[in-house]
C-alpha positions as CSV (number, residue, x, y, z in Angstrom):
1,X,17.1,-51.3,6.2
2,X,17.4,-55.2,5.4
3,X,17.0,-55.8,2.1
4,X,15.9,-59.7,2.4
5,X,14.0,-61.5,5.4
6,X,14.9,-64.3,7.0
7,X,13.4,-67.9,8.0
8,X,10.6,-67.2,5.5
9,X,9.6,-68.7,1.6
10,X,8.5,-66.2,-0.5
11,X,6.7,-66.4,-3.9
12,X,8.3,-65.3,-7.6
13,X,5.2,-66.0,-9.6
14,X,1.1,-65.1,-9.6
15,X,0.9,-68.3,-12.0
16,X,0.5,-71.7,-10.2
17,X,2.0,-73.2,-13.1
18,X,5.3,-71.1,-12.8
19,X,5.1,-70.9,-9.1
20,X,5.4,-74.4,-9.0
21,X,8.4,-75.4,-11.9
22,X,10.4,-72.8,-10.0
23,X,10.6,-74.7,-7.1
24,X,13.1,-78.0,-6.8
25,X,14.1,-80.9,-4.1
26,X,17.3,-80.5,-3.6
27,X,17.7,-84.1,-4.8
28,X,16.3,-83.9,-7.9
29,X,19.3,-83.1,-9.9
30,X,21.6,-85.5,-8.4
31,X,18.8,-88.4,-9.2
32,X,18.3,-86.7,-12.2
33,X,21.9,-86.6,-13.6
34,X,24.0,-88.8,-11.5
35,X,22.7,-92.1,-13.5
36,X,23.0,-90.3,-16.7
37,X,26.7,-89.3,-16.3
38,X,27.6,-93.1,-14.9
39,X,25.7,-93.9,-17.9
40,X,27.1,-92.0,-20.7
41,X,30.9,-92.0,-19.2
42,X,30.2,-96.5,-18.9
43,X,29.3,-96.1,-22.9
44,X,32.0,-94.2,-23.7
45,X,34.4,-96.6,-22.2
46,X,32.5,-99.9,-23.7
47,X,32.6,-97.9,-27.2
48,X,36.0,-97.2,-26.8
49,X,35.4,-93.6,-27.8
50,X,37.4,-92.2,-24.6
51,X,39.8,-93.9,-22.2
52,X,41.1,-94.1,-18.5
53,X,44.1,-91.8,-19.6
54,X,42.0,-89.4,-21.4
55,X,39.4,-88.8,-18.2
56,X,42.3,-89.0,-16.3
57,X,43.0,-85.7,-17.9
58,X,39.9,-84.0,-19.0
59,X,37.8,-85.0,-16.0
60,X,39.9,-82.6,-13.9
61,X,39.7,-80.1,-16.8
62,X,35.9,-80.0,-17.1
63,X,35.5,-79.9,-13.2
64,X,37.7,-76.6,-13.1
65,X,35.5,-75.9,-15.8
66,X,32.3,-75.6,-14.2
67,X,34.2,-73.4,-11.8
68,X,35.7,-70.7,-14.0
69,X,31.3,-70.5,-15.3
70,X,30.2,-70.5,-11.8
71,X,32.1,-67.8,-10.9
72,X,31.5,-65.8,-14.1
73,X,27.8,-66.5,-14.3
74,X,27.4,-65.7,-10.8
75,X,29.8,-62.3,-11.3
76,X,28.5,-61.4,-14.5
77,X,24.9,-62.5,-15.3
78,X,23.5,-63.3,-11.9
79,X,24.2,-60.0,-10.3
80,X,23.4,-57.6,-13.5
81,X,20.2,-55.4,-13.5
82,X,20.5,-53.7,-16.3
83,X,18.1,-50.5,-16.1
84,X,14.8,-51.8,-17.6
85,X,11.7,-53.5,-15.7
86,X,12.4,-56.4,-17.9
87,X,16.1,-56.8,-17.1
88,X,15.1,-56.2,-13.0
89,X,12.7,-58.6,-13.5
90,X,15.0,-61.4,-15.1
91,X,17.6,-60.6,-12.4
92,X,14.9,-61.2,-9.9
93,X,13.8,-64.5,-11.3
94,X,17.5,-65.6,-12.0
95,X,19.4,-64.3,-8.4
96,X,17.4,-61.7,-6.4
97,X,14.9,-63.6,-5.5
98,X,17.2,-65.9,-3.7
99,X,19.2,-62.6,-2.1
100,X,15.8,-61.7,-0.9
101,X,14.8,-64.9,0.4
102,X,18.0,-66.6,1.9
103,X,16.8,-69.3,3.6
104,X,14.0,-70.2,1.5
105,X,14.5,-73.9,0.8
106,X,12.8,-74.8,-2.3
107,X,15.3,-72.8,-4.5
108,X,18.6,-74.0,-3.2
109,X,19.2,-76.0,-6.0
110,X,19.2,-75.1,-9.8
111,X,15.9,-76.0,-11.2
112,X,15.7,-78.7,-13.7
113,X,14.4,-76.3,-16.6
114,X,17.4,-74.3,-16.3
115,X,19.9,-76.5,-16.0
116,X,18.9,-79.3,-18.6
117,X,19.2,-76.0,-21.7
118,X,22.9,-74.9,-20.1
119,X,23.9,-78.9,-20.0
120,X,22.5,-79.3,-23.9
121,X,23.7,-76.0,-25.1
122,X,27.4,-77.2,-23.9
123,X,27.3,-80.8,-24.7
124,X,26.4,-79.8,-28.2
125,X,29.2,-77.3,-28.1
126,X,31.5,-80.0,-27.4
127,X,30.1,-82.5,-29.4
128,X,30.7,-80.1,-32.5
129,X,34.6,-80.2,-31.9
130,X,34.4,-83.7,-33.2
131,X,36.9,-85.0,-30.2
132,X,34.9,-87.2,-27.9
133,X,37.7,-89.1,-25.9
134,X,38.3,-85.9,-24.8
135,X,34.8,-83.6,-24.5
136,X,32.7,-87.0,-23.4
137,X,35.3,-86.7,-19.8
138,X,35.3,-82.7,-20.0
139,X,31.3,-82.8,-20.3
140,X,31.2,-85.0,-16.9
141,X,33.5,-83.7,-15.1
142,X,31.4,-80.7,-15.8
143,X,28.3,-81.7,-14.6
144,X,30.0,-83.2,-11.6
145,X,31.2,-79.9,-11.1
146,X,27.8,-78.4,-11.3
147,X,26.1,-81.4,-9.0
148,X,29.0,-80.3,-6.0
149,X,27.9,-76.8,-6.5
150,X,24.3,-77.4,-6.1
151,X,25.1,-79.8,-3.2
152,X,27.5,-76.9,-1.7
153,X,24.7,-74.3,-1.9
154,X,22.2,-76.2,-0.6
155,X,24.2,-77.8,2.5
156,X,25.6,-73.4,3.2
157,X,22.1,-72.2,3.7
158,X,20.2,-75.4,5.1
159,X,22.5,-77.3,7.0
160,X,24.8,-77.1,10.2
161,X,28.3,-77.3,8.6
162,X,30.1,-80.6,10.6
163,X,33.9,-79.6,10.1
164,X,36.4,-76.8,10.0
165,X,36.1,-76.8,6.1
166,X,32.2,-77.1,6.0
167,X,32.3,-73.4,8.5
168,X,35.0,-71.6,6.4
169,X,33.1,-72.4,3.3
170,X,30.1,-70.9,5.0
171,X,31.2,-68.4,6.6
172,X,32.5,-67.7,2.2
173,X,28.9,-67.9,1.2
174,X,27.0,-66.3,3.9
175,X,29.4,-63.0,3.6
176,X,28.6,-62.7,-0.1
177,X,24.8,-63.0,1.5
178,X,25.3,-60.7,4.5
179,X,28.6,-58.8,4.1
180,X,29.0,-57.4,0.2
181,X,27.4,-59.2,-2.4
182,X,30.0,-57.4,-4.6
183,X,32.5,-60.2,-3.3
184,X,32.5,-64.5,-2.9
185,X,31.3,-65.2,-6.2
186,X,32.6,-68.6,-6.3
187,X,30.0,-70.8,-4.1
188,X,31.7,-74.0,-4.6
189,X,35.0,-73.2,-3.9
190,X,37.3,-70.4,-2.8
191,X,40.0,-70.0,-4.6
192,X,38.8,-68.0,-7.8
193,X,37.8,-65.2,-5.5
194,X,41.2,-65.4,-3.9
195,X,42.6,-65.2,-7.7
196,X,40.4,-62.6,-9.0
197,X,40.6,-60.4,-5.7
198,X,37.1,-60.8,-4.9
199,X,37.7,-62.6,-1.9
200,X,35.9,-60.9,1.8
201,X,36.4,-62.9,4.9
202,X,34.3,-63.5,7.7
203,X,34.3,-64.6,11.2
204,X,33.0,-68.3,10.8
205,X,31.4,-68.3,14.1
206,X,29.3,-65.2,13.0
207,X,25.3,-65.3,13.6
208,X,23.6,-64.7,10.0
């Protein structure tokens, strides 16, 4: 028996209120965040508290980053029940609901609620170390990170991929979906799973 339907939204909340902040436009986080990263990596540059070297270097760092979390959170958090109603539940709200509902397109992106806490709980992190010319370009290139991920997600499960890469990446996704959700936790990108050994292929002409 299927455990998720297809084509369909589906609900996570009686509440109104809930119901509705659970839901996202997929372009809310790039309007949201795009203008404050161009913003705060411009100030850094005009302060002189990072450099072109320095990004260089970190930008690249923080972007693998985000993809080392992604993975984990994905691996670890996303896909743990514990054995409680309460710890079903908070899977449900964090990951099942979208294993159950695939295709529902107003939860393809990371809502705003969640990711503006995991974006201040790591900037303050960073900021602690007392080493901005380096965590100021770590910290975007972060966030970039996180902003191709949600843009990833959303075009695997709502759009008609274009080229060879856009089907293999897929095809990645759609076998964690479909296949074994035990494997492809890297949404993103591929290469982790390949890494880690959690990597299960699919045909990328393969009808989900």
């Amino acid at each position: 028996m299927k455990d998720y339907e297809r084509n369909v939204r589906g609900r996570m909340f009686e509440s109104n209120f809930f119901e509705f902040f659970s839901k996202v436009h997929p372009a809310t986080p790039f309007v949201l965040y795009i203008p404050v990263l161009l913003g705060l990596l411009g100030w850094a540059f005009y302060s002189g508290s990072t450099s072109v070297v320095m990004t260089a270097l970190f930008f690249p760092l923080g972007w693998v980053g985000w993809q080392l979390m992604e993975y984990f959170l994905h691996k670890t958090l996303f896909h743990w029940e514990g054995n409680s109603p309460l710890t079903r539940r908070m899977h449900d709200i964090l990951h099942g609901f979208h294993h159950k509902y695939p295709d529902d397109d107003s939860r393809l992106v990371m809502p705003i609620g969640a990711s503006l806490p995991l974006a201040a709980v790591i900037g303050g992190a960073l900021w602690l170390l007392g080493r901005p010319d380096a965590t100021l370009p770590f910290f975007v290139g972060m966030a970039s990170g996180y902003l191709w991920y949600d843009f990833i997600h959303w075009s695997t499960h709502y759009r008609k991929p274009l080229t060879n890469w856009g089907r293999i990446q897929r095809s990645h996704h759609m076998a964690h979906h479909f296949a074994d959700p035990n494997k492809n936790f890297g949404i993103s990108h591929r290469w982790i799973d390949l890494v880690m050994g959690s990597m299960k292929t699919r045909d990328p002409n393969a009808k989900d």
